[in-house]
C-alpha positions in Angstrom: -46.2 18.2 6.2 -48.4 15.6 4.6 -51.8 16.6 3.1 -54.5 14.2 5.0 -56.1 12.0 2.6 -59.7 11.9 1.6 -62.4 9.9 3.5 -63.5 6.5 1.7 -66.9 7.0 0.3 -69.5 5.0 1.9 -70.5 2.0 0.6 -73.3 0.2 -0.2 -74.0 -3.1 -2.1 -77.2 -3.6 -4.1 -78.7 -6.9 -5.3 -81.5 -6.0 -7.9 -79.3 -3.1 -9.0 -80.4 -3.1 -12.8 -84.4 -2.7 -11.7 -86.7 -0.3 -11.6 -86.0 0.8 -8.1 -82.1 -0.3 -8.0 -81.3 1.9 -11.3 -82.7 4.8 -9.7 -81.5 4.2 -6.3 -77.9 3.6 -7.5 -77.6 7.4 -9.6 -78.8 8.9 -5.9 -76.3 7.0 -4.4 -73.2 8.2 -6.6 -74.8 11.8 -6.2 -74.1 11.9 -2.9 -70.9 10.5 -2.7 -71.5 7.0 -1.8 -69.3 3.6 -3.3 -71.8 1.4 -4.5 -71.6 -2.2 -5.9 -74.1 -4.1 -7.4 -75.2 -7.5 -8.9 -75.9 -8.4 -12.1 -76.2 -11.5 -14.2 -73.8 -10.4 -16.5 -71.7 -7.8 -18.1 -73.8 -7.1 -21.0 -76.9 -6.4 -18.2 -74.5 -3.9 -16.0 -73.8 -1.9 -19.3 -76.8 0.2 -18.4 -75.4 1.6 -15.3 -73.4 4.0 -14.4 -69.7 3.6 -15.3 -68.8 4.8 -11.7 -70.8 1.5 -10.3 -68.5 -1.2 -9.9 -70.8 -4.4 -11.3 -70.4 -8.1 -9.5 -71.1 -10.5 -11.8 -73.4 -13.9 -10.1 -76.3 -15.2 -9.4 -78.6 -13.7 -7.2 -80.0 -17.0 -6.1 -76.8 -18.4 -5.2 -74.9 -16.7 -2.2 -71.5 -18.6 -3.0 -71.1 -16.5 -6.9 -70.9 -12.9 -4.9 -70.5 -13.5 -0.9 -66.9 -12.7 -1.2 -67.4 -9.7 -2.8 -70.2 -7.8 -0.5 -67.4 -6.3 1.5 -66.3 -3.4 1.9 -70.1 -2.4 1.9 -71.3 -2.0 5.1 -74.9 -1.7 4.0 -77.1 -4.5 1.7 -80.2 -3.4 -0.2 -81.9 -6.4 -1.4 -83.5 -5.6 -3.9 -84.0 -8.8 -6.0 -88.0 -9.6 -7.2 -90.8 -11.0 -9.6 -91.2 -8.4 -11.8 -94.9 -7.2 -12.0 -96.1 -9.4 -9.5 -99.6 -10.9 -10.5 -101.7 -13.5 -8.8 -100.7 -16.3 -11.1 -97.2 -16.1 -10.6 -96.8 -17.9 -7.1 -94.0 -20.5 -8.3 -91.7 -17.9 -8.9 -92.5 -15.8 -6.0 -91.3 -19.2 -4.1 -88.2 -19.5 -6.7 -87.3 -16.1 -7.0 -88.0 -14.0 -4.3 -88.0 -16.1 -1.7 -84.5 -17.7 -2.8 -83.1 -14.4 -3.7 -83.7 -12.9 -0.1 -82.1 -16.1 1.7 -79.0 -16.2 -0.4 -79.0 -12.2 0.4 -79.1 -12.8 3.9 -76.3 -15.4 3.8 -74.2 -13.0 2.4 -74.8 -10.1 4.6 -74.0 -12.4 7.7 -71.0 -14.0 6.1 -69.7 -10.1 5.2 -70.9 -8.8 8.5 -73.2 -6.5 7.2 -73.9 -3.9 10.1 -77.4 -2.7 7.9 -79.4 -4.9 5.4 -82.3 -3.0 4.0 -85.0 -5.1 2.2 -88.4 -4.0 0.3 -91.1 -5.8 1.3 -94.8 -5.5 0.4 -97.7 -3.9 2.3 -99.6 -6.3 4.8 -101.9 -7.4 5.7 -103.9 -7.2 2.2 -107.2 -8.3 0.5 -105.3 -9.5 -2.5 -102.2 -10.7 -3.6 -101.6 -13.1 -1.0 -99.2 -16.0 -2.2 -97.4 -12.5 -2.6 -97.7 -11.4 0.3 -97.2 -14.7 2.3 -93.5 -14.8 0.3 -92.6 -11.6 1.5 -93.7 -12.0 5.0 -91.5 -15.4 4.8 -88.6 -13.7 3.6 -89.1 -10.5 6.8 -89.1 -14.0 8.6 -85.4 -15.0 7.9 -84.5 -11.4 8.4 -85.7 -11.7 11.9 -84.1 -14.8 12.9 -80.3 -13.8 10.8 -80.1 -11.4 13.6 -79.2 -8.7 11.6 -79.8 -5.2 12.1 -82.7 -4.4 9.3 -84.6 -2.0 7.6 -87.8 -3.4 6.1 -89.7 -1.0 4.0 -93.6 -1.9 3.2 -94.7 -0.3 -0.2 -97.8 -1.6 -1.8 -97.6 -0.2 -5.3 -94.5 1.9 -6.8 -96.1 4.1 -9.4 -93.6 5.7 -12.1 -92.7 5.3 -15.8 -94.5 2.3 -17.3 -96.4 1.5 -14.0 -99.0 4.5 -14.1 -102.4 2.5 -14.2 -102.7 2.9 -10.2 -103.7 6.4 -10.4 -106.5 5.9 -11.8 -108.0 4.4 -8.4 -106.8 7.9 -6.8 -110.4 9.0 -6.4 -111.3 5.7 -4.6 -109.0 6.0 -1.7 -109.8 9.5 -1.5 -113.1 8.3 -0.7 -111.8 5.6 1.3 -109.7 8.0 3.8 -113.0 9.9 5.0 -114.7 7.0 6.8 -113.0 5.2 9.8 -114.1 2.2 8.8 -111.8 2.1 5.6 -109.0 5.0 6.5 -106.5 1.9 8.2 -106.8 0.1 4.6 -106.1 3.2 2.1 -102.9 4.5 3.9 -101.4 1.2 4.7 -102.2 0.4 0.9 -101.5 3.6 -0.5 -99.7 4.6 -3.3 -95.7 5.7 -3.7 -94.0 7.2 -6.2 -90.8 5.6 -7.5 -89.3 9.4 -6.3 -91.0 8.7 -3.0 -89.5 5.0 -2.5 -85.9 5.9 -3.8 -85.8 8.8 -1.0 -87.2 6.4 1.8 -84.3 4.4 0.8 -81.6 6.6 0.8 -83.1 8.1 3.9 -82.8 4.1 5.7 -79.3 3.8 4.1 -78.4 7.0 6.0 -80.1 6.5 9.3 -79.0 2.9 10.1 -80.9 1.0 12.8 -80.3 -1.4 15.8 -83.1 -3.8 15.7 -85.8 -4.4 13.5 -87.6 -1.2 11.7 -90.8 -1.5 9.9 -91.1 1.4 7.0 -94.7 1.1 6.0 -96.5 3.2 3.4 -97.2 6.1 6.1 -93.5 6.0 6.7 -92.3 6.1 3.4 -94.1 9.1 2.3 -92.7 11.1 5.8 -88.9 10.5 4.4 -90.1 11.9 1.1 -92.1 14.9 2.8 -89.2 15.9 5.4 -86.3 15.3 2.8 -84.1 12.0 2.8 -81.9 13.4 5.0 -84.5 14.0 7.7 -84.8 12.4 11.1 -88.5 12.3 10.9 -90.6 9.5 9.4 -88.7 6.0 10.3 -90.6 3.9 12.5 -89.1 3.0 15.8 
């Protein structure tokens, strides 16, 4: 009698995996069972991650240094972005996020990726917009891959070293009791780094046909009904 073998872990490939969000998101990950590779620019960078991560080594604006090794993954979480975005730094919004999200895309087609997951940024918006236009650009090429995709919307991730946000608490308090301004404060509302890695492991475990827009409202349902809820993914 032979003694059935284990299932293969699912897997999941992260570009951006060393980042505030991807560091986080790739701990839940291995919690749950879940194969996960990620890339980084180089060894000495993937030392902070979990020894159980197994660490691609390439660019991240160049498709050809990791294509070949997305696979076995049948999910992509892009992941790759300006840190701290500002209003001055438009070149590299063009350089780096925009770049980073078309080589990811290549990728995920050449591998077949059934699910590529990609954070976005709120919109529309009063501020921020080379931002903003960058990231709408990049939902763009998503669109036309033809690739089934998750596109979560947050506006601000609050969390360790990114705290100053709260302080506006009180104004979109005040903003949510007239009709006038309710649309703006929950599309822009705040997320917790907490709240944004459970809305991704809840998109990585509820895979879509189509297109699915995650925005702020959204985000916050995955974190309220669990990650492993049905509830709060837009259609």
């Amino acid at each position: 009698m032979t003694t059935p073998q284990a299932p293969l872990p699912r897997r999941v490939f992260i570009t951006g995996g060393t980042g505030y969000l991807g560091s986080r998101l790739i701990k839940e990950l291995l919690s749950r069972g879940y194969g996960v590779q990620t890339l980084a620019r180089s060894r000495d960078v993937a030392k902070r991650l979990p020894v159980e991560c197994k660490v691609i080594v390439g660019n991240a604006l160049d498709s050809t240094s990791f294509a070949d090794h997305v696979r076995p993954a049948s999910t992509f979480v892009h992941l790759v972005g300006v840190a701290r975005p500002a209003p001055w730094k438009s070149r590299e919004f063009r350089n780096v996020d925009l770049v980073s999200a078309r080589a990811a895309i290549v990728a995920a087609q050449a591998a077949s990726i059934a699910h590529f997951i990609y954070v976005s940024v709120a919109q529309p918006a009063p501020v921020m917009k080379a931002y903003i236009q960058t990231r709408a650009e990049c939902e763009q090429f998503i669109r036309a891959s033809g690739l089934h995709a998750t596109i979560l919307r947050p506006w601000y991730v609050i969390g360790p070293g990114h705290w100053w946000p709260v302080c506006l608490l009180p104004l979109y308090s005040l903003m949510k009791r007239f009709p006038a301004t309710k649309d703006i404060a929950l599309r822009l509302g705040l997320v917790t780094h907490k709240q944004m890695t459970s809305a991704l492991v809840w998109a990585i475990e509820h895979p879509v046909q189509g297109i699915r827009i995650m925005d702020v409202r959204h985000i916050l349902g995955t974190s309220m009904h669990g990650s492993t809820s049905t509830k709060g993914g837009a259609p």
